[in-house]
N, C-alpha and C positions, 0 to 999 in steps of 0.2 A: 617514384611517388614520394613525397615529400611528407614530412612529420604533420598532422596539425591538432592542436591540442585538441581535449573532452571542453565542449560547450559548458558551460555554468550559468545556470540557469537562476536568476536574481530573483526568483519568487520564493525557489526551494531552503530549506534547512541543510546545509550540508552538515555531515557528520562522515566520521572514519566508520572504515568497515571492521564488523560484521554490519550489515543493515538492523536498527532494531527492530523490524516485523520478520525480520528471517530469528531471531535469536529464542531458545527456551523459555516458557512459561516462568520457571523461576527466577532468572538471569533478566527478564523484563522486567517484573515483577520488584527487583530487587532497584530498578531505577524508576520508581514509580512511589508516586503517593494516594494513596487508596483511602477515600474515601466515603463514609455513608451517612444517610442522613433520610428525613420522611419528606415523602412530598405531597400535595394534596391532589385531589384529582380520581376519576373512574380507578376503581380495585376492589372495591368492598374493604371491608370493616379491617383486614390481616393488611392491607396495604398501606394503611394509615395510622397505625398503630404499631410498626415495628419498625427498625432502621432498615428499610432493605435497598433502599436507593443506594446507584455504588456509583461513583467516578472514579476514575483513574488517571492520576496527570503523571506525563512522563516528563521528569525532570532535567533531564537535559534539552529537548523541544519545547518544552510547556504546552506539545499536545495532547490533548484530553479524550477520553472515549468515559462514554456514560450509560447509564439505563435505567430505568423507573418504572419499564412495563408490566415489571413480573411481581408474585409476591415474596417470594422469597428471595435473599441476599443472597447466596448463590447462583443461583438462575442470573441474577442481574448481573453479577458480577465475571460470568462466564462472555454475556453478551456486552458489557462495555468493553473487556479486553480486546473480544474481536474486535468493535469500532475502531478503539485504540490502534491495534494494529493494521486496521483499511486506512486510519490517517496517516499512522507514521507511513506507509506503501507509497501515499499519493502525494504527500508533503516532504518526504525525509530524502535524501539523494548523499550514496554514497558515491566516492571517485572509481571510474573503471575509464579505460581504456576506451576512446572512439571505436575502433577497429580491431584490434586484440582482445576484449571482453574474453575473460578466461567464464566458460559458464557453471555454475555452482551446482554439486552433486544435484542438489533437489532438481533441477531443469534438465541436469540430463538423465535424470533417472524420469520423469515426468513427460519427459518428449517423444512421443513416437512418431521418426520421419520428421516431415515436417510439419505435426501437427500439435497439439498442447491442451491434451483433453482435460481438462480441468472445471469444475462445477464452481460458481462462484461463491457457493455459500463452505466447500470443502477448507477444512484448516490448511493446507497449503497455497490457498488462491493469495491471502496478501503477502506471502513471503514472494512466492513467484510473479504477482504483478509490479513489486518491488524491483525486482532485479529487471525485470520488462521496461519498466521507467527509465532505471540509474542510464541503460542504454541506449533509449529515445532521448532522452536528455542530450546525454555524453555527444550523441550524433548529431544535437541540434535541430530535434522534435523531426530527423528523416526516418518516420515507420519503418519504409521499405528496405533503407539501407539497415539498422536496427534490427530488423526480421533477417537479413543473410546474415548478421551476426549473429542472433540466435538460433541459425538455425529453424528458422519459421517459415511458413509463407507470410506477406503483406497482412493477406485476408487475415489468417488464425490470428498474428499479432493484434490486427485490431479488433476483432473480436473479441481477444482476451480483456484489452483496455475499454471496449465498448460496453462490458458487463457491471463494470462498475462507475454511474452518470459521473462521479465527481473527478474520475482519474480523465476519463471521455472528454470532459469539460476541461481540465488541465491541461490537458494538451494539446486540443484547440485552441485554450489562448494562447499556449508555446507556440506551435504553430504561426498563429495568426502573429504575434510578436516578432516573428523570423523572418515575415514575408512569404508563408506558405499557406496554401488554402487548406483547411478544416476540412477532417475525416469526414464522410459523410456518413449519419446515423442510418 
């Protein structure tokens, strides 16, 4: 069997590992600009009258997560990081190995068999659909092969990537960009 390099994929952000949606709240935090500000719009009267809008742009990507639902600046600020971190998941790609993927504590501690019970909305889902990626990537958007490196079946992998539409869509047009046909929803 012959060497052949991790695919790289021209749409992605590459960055060095650790991935930022696997990394600490505070260790993100610390490469990010935070900011808050009013916005107008349905809240009642605490909505528009205090700063609780929050962004958060990650300065090395200039990927952003945001939120403006809530009234209070905590609450929003809890939920743009999650965004944050679902963008850096689908947008950011660290280097791993086609084939060798060494898998990271969280995936094997998260794996049972060949299955990957994981809720989408649970604070683990972007770090481990993160690492789900870097290896569809690496492989050159082949799920299936992708899934024996993780450790997966086909189905669970896409599953996992099918829970969240924008990673779903990402790799679709990976796919479709390679000459392969599109998961089917």
């Amino acid at each position: 069997m012959s060497y052949r390099p991790p695919y790289i994929d021209a749409d992605s952000i590459m960055v060095e590992a650790p991935h930022p949606a696997t990394i600490p709240e505070e260790d993100l935090l610390a490469q990010c600009d935070l900011r808050t500000g009013r916005v107008a719009g349905p809240g009642g009267s605490h909505r528009n009258s205090t700063d609780s809008a929050v962004r958060i742009v990650h300065r090395p990507t200039g990927l952003d997560g945001q939120a403006t639902e809530r009234r209070h600046q905590g609450e929003n600020r809890r939920m743009a990081l999650r965004r944050l971190r679902m963008r850096l998941a689908i947008r950011v790609r660290t280097p791993t190995s086609r084939d060798g993927h060494r898998q990271s504590e969280l995936w094997r501690r998260r794996r049972q068999g060949t299955q990957m019970p994981v809720n989408p909305d649970h604070a683990d889902y972007p770090a481990l659909l993160a690492e789900a990626l870097d290896v569809v990537v690496a492989r050159r958007f082949d799920v299936a092969g992708a899934a024996g490196v993780l450790g997966l079946t086909m189905s669970q992998l896409s599953r996992m990537i099918r829970h969240e539409r924008h990673a779903f869509a990402r790799v679709n047009a990976g796919r479709e960009a390679v000459g392969l046909r599109p998961l089917r929803s």
